[in-house]
C-alpha positions as CSV (number, residue, x, y, z in Angstrom):
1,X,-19.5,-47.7,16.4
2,X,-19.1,-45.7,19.5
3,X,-15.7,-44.9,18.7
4,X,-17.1,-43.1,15.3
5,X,-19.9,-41.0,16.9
6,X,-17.5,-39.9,19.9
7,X,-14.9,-38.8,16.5
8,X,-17.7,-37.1,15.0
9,X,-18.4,-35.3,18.1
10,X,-14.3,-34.1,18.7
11,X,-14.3,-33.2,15.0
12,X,-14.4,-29.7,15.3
13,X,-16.0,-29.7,18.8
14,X,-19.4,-28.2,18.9
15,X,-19.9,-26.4,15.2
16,X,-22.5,-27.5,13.8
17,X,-23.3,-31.0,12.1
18,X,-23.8,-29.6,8.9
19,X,-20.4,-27.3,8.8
20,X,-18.5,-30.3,9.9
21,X,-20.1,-32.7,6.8
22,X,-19.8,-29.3,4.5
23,X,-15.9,-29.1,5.5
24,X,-14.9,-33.2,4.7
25,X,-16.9,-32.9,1.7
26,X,-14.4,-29.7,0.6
27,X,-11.5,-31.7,1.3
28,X,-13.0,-34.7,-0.5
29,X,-14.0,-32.6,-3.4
30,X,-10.4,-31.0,-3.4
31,X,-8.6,-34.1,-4.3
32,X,-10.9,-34.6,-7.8
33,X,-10.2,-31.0,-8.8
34,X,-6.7,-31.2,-7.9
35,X,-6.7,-34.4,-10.6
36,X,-8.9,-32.4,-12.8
37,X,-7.0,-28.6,-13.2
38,X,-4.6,-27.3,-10.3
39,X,-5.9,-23.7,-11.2
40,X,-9.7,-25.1,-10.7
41,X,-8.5,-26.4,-7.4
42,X,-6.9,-23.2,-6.5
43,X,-10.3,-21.0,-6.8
44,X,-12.3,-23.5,-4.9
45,X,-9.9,-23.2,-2.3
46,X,-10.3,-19.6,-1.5
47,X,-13.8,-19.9,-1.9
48,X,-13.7,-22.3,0.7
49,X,-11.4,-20.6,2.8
50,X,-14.0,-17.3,2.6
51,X,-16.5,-19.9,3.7
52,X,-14.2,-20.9,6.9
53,X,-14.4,-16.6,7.8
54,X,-17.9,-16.3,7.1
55,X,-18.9,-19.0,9.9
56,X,-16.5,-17.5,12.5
57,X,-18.8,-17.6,14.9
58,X,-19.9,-21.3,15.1
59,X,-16.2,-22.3,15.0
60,X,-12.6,-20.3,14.8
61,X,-11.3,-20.1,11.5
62,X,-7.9,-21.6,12.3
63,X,-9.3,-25.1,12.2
64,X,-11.1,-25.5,9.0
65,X,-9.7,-23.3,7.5
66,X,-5.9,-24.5,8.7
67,X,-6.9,-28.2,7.5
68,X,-8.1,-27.1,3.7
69,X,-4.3,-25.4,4.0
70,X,-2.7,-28.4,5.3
71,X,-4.5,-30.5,2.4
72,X,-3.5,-27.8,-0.5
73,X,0.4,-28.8,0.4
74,X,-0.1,-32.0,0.6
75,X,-2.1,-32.1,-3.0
76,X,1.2,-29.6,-4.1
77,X,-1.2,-26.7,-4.9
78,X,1.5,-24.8,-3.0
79,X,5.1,-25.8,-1.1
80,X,6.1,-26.0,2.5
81,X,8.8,-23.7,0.9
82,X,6.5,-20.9,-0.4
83,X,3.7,-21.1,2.5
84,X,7.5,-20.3,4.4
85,X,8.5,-17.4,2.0
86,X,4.9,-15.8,2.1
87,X,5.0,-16.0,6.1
88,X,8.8,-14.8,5.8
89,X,7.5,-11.4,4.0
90,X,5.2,-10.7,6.2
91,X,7.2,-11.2,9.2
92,X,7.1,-7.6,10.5
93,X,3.0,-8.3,10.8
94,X,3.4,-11.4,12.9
95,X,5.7,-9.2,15.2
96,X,2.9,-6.6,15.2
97,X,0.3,-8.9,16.3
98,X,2.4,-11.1,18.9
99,X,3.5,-7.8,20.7
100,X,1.8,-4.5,19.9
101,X,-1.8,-6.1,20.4
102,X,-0.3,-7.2,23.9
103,X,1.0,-4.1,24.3
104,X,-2.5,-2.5,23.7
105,X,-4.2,-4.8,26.5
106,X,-1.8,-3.5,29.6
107,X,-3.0,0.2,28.7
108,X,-6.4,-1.2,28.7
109,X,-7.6,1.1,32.4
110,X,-6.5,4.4,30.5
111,X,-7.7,4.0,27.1
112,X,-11.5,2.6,28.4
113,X,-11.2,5.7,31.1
114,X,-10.7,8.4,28.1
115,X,-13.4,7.1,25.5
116,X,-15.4,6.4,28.5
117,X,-15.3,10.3,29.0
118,X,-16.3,10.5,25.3
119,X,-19.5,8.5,25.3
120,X,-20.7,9.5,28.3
121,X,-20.6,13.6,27.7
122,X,-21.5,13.6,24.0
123,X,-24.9,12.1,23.8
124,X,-25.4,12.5,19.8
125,X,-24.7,9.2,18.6
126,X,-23.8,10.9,15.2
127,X,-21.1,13.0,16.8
128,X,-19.8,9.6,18.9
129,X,-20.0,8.1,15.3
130,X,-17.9,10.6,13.5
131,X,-15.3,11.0,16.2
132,X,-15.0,7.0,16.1
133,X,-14.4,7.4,12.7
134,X,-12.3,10.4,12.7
135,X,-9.6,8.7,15.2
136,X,-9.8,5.5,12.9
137,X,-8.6,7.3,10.3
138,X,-6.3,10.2,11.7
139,X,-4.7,7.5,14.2
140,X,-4.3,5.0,11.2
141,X,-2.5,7.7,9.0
142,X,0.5,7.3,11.2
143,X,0.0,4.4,12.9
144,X,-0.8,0.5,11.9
145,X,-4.0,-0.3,11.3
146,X,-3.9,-3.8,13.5
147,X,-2.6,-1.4,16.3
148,X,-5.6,1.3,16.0
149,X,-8.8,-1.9,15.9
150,X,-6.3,-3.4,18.6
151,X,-7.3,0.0,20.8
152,X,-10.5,0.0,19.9
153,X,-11.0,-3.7,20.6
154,X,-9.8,-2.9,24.0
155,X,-12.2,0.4,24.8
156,X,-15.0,-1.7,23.6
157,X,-14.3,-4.9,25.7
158,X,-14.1,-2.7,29.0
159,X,-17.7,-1.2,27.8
160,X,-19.2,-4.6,27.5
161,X,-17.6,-5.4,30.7
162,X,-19.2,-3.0,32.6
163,X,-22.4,-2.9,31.4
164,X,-22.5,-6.7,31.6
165,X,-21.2,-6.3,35.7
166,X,-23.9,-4.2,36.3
167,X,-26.5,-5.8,34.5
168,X,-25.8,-9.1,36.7
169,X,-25.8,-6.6,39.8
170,X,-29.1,-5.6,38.8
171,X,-30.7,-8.6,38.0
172,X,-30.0,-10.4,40.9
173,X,-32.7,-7.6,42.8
174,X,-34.6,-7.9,40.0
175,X,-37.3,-11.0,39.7
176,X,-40.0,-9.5,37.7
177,X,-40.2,-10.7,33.7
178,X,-40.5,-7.0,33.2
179,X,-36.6,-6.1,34.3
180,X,-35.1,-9.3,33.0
181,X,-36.7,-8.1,29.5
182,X,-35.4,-4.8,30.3
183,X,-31.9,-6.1,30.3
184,X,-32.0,-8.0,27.8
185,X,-33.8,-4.9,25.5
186,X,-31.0,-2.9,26.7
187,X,-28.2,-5.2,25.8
188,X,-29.6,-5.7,22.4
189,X,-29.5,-2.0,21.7
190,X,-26.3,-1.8,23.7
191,X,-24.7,-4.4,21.2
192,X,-26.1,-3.0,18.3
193,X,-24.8,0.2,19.2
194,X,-21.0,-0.7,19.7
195,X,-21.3,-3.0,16.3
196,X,-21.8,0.2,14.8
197,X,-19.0,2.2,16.8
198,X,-16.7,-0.3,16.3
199,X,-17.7,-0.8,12.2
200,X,-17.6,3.1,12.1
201,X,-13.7,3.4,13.3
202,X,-12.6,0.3,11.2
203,X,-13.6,2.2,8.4
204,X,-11.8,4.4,9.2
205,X,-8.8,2.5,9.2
206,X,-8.8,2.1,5.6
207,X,-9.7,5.9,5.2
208,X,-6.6,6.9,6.6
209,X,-4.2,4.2,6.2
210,X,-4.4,5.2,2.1
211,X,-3.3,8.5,2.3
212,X,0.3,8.4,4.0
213,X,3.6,6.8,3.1
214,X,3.4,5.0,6.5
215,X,-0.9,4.2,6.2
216,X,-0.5,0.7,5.4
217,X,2.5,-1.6,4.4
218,X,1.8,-1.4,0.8
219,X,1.6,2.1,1.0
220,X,5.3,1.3,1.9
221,X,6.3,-0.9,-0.7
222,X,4.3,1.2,-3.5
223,X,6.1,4.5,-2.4
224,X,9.6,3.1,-1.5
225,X,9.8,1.6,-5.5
226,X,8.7,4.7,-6.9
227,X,10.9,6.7,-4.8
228,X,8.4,9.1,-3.2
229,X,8.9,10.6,0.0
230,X,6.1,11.3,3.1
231,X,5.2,14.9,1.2
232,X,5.5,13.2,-2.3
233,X,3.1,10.2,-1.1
234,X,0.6,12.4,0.4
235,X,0.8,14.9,-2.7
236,X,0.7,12.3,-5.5
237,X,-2.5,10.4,-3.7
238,X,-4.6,13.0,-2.3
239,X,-6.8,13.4,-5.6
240,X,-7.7,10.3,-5.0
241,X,-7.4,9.8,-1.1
242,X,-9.0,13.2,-0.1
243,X,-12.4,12.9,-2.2
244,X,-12.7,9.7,-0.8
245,X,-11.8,10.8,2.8
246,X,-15.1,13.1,2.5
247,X,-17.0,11.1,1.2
248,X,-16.3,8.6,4.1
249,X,-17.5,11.1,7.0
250,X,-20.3,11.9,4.3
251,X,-21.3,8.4,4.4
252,X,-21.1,7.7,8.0
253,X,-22.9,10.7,8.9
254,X,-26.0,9.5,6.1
255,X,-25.9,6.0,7.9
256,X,-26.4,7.0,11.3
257,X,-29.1,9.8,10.4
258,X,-31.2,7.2,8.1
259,X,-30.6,4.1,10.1
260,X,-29.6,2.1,7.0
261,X,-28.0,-1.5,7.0
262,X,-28.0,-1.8,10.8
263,X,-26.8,1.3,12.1
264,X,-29.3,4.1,14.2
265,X,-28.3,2.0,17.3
266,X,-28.7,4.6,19.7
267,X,-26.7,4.1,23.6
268,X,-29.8,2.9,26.0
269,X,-30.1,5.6,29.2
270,X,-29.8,2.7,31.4
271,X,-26.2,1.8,30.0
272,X,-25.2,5.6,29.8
273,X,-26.0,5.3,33.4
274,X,-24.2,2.2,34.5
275,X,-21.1,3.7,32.3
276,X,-20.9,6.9,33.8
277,X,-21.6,5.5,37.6
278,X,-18.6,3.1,36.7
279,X,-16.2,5.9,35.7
280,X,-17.8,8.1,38.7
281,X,-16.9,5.2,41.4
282,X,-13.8,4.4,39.7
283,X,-12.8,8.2,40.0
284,X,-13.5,8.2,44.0
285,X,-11.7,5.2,44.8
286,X,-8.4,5.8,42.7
287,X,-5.9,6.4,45.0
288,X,-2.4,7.7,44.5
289,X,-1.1,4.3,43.0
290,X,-3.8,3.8,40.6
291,X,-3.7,7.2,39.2
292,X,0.1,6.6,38.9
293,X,-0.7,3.1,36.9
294,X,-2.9,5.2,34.6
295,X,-0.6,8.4,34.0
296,X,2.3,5.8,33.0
297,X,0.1,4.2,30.5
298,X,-0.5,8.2,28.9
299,X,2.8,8.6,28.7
300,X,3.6,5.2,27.2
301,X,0.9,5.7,24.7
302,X,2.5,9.3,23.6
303,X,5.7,7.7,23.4
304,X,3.8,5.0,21.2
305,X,2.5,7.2,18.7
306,X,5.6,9.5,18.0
307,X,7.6,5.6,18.1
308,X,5.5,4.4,15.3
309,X,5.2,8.0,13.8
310,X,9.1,8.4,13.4
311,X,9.4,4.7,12.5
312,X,12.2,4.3,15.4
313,X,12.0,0.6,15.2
314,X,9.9,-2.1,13.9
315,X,6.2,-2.1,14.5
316,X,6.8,-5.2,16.3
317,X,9.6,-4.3,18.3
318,X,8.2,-1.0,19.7
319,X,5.2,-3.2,20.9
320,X,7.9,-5.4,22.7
321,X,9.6,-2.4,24.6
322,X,6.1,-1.4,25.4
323,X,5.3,-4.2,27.2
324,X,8.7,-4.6,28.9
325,X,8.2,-0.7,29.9
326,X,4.4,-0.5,31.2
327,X,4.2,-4.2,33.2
328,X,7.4,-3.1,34.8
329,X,6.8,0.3,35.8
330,X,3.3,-0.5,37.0
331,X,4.0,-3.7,38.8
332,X,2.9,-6.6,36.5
333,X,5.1,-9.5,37.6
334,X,3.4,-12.4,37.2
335,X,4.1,-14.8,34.1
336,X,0.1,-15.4,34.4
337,X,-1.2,-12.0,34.4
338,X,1.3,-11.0,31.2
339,X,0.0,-14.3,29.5
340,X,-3.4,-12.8,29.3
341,X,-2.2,-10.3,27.3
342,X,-1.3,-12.3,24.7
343,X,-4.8,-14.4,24.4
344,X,-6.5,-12.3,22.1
345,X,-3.6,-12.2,19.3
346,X,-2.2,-15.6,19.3
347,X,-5.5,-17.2,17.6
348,X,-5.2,-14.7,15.0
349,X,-1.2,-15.1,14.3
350,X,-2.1,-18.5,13.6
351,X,-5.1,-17.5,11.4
352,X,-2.8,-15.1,9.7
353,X,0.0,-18.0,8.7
354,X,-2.7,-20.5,7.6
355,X,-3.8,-17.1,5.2
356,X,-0.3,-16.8,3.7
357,X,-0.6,-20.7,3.1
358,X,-3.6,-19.6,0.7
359,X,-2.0,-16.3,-0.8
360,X,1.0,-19.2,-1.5
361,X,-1.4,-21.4,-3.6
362,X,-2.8,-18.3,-5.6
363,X,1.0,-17.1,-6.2
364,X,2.0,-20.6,-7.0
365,X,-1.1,-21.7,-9.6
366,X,-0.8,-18.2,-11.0
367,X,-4.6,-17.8,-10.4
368,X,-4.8,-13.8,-11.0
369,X,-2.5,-13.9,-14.4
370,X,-5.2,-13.5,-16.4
371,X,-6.9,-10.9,-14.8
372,X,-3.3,-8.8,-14.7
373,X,-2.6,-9.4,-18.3
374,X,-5.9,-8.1,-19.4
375,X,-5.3,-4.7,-17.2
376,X,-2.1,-4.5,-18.6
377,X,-3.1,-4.6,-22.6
378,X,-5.4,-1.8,-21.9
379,X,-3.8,1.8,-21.6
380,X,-4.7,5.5,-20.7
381,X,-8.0,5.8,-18.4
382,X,-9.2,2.7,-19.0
383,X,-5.9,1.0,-17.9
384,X,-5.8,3.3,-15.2
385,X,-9.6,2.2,-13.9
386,X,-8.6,-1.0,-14.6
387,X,-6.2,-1.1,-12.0
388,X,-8.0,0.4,-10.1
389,X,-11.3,-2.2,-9.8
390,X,-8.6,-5.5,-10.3
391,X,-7.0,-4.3,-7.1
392,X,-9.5,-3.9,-5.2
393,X,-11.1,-6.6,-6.3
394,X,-8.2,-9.3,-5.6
395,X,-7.5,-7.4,-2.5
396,X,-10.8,-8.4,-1.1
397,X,-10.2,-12.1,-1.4
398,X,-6.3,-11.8,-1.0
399,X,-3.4,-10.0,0.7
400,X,-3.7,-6.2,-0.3
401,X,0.3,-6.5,0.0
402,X,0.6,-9.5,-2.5
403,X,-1.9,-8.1,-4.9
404,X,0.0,-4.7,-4.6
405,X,3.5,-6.3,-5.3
406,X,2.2,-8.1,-8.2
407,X,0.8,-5.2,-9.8
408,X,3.3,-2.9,-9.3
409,X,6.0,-4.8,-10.3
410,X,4.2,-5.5,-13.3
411,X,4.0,-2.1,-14.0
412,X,7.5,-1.6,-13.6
413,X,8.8,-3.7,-15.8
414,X,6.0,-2.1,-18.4
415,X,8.5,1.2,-17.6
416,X,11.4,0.1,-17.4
417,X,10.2,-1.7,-21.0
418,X,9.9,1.9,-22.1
419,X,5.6,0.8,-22.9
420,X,4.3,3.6,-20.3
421,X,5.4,7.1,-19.4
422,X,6.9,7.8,-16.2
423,X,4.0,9.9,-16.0
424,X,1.5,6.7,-16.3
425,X,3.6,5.1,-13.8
426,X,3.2,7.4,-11.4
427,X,-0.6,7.2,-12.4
428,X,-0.5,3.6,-12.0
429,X,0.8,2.8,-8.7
430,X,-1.5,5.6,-7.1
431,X,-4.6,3.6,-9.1
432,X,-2.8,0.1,-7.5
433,X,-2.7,1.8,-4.0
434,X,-6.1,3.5,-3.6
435,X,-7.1,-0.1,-5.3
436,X,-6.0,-2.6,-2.7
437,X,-6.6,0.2,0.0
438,X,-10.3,1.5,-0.7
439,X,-12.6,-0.9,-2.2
440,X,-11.2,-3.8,0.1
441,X,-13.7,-2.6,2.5
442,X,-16.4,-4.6,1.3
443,X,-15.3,-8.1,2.9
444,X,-13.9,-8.9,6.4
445,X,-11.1,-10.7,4.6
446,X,-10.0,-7.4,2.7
447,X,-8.6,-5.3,5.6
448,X,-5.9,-7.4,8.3
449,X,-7.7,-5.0,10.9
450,X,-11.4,-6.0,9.6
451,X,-11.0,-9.8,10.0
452,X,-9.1,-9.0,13.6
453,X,-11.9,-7.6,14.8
454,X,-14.2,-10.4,12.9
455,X,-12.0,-12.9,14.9
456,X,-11.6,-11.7,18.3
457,X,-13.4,-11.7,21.2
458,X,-15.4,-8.9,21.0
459,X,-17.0,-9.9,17.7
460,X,-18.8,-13.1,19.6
461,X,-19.8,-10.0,22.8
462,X,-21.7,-8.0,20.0
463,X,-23.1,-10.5,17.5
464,X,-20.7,-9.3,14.9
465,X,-20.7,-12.0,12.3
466,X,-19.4,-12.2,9.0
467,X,-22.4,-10.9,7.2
468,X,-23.2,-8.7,9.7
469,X,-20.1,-7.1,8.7
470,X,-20.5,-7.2,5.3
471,X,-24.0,-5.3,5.5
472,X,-22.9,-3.0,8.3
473,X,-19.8,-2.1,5.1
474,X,-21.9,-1.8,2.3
475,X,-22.8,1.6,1.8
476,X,-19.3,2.6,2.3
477,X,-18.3,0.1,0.3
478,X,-20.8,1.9,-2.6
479,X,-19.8,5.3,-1.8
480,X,-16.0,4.8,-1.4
481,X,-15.7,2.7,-4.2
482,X,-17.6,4.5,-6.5
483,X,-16.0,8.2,-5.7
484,X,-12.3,6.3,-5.3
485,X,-12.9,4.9,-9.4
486,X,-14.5,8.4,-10.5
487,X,-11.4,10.1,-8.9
488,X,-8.7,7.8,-10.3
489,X,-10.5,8.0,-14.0
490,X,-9.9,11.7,-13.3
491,X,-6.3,11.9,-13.1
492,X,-5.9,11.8,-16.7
């Protein structure tokens, strides 16, 4: 008997009671709808899975969610072969998470020294807002998205950090209720404030990675099988991409001014304060070294973005010589202090794999055919919107890349059929791109670079949960969506 309460209690370590019962009775449940219809099974399965993100915060992803993966091979919704081929694709993104995100964390002193600067000397929180987003996107036009949250993740840790030292310093010469409820007011608004910041420039993420060759990797994919070019990608898109850009800025700057679906979360005085004392003591106590540690890490990060600009190496790779570049020229030597740097990615690499075990069960079952063959027996605008909403739609409970690869290839063969216009094609794959790019928004699980920053560290600092982030989305998720379909029914 003991021996069954003490299992209970290792299952899953401390989630709740409930969410442990709720996951066994998934996997029990699984096995009758495996016996019942395969395709049934399939669809439960990402529901399930969804289920794992959404309670993030009361336990990591990896494990329930990695067990209802391990079950669907076992059951043969998917093969150890095909969970392999998915993970095999996407390759280049395991590199870019293993060594650009570690990259990020040993440029960490500059980067939280620079957007220190920002939200200290501009005090309107609309203007911090819009500049959040405004580097989200322009940084994310040329760069990965992973890599651009990565930053931010980074700038946004370091804030918490020292607001959190000096609240401890504080409250230790504090012992009235008054200043401990202080703190704690301050912290709540402090939070709330980087929930939005951080919201703000994922968005923007997704606003810019849609409108370059290079934005995102199906951006990649979509423009290297239609042949287009940088200036053709850009050119062919922007009808689509650039209304929607406006819109974005339009939205965030309506968010912030009405304080809608949780943002209005203004930067309390007292953490202006401790910020800009931090950067002030920081600046007098720099010496010669230090400043030498933080001009390096410039450099480096110049070097980054015209690396990943030019597209000198994999993604992956250029994180790699990053690493082997900064911790050597500023001194980082010890195996312990580089292993830190990899702590916040690892989880998520793992996370990432157990994903591609899912995207494998809805390639294998075929769960989307039906949806793709209705899209493809309608033509003109209406194929064109249909597109359109099935991308974005899949996307946001699958792999924008898979659901892009699908579709376009589907479309293709529709071409090379002779049953659409080149003209229609072209149409198409900007209707599949803005698709899996714009309207993905809506869930965590949509955008790579929404459920990193769902599953890292920072989330659990700021109390940014799953449906937190799916409120704190919503009105661009309205507003994008709805100006992204009106544009692409446009283009005929």
């Amino acid at each position: 008997m003991n021996t069954l309460k003490d299992f209970k209690r290792n299952f899953m370590g401390g989630a709740p009671d409930w969410y442990k019962g709720a996951i066994v009775l998934f996997l029990l449940a699984n096995v009758a709808l495996r016996a019942v219809s395969p395709f049934w099974a399939g669809w439960a399965l990402i529901l399930e899975f969804i289920f794992t993100l959404v309670m993030a915060l009361k336990c990591y992803p990896l494990q329930p969610g990695g067990l209802l993966a391990l079950e669907a091979v076992i059951l043969g919704l998917a093969t150890p072969e095909s969970v392999y081929e998915e993970t095999r694709q996407n390759f280049p993104v395991i590199l870019l998470l293993m060594f650009m995100v570690a990259a990020i964390f040993f440029m960490k002193e500059a980067l939280v020294h620079l957007f220190t600067g920002v939200i200290v000397k501009v005090r309107s929180k609309m203007a911090v807002s819009l500049i959040f987003l405004g580097l989200g996107a322009f940084l994310s036009a040329f760069l990965d998205a992973l890599t651009v949250i990565a930053v931010m993740i980074a700038v946004a840790t370091g804030f918490f950090e020292v607001y959190q030292r000096y609240a401890s310093a504080a409250g230790e010469g504090d012992s009235d209720i008054q200043s401990a409820d202080r703190h704690k007011e301050d912290l709540d608004n402090f939070r709330g404030f980087l929930r939005n910041i951080m919201m703000h420039g994922a968005v923007g993420t997704a606003l810019g990675g849609v409108t370059t060759l290079v934005g995102e990797p199906q951006n990649l994919l979509i423009g290297h099988l239609m042949g287009w070019n940088f200036p053709e990608f850009f050119i062919k898109s922007a009808p689509v991409t650039m209304p929607t850009l406006a819109i974005g800025f339009l939205t965030c700057a309506a968010v912030e001014a009405l304080g809608v679906a949780g943002y209005g979360c203004r930067l309390p005085d007292k953490v202006r304060e401790a910020l800009a004392g931090h950067a002030a003591a920081q600046s007098l106590e720099i010496d010669g070294r230090e400043k030498l540690k933080i001009a390096v890490q410039v450099i480096m990060g110049a070097a980054l973005i015209l690396a990943l600009a030019f597209h000198v190496a994999e993604v992956g790779l250029i994180g790699l010589s990053l690493i082997i570049l900064l911790t050597t020229l500023n001194g980082v030597t010890d195996e312990r202090q580089i292993g830190k740097a990899f702590q916040e990615a690892l989880p998520f690499t793992a996370l990432l794999v157990v994903f591609f075990a899912i995207v494998a069960v809805i390639h294998q079952q075929d769960l989307f055919g039906n949806i793709i063959h209705w899209t493809m027996s309608l033509d003109g605008r209406a194929q064109l919107a249909a597109f359109y909403a099935a991308a974005g739609i899949l996307s946001s409970i699958s792999d924008n890349v898979f659901v892009a690869t699908i579709y376009i290839n589907e479309a293709k063969g529709a071409f090379d059929a002779g049953l659409i216009t080149r003209e229609q094609f072209d149409l198409i794959a900007v209707a599949v791109n803005t698709g899996t790019n714009i309207p993905s928004v809506a869930t965590p699980n949509g955008q790579a670079a929404f459920l990193f920053l769902l599953t890292s560290a920072i989330a659990g600092m700021i109390r940014l949960s799953y449906g937190r982030m799916l409120i704190l989305a919503l009105p661009y998720t309205i507003t994008m969506t709805a100006v992204g379909f009106m544009a692409v029914w446009s283009l005929l």
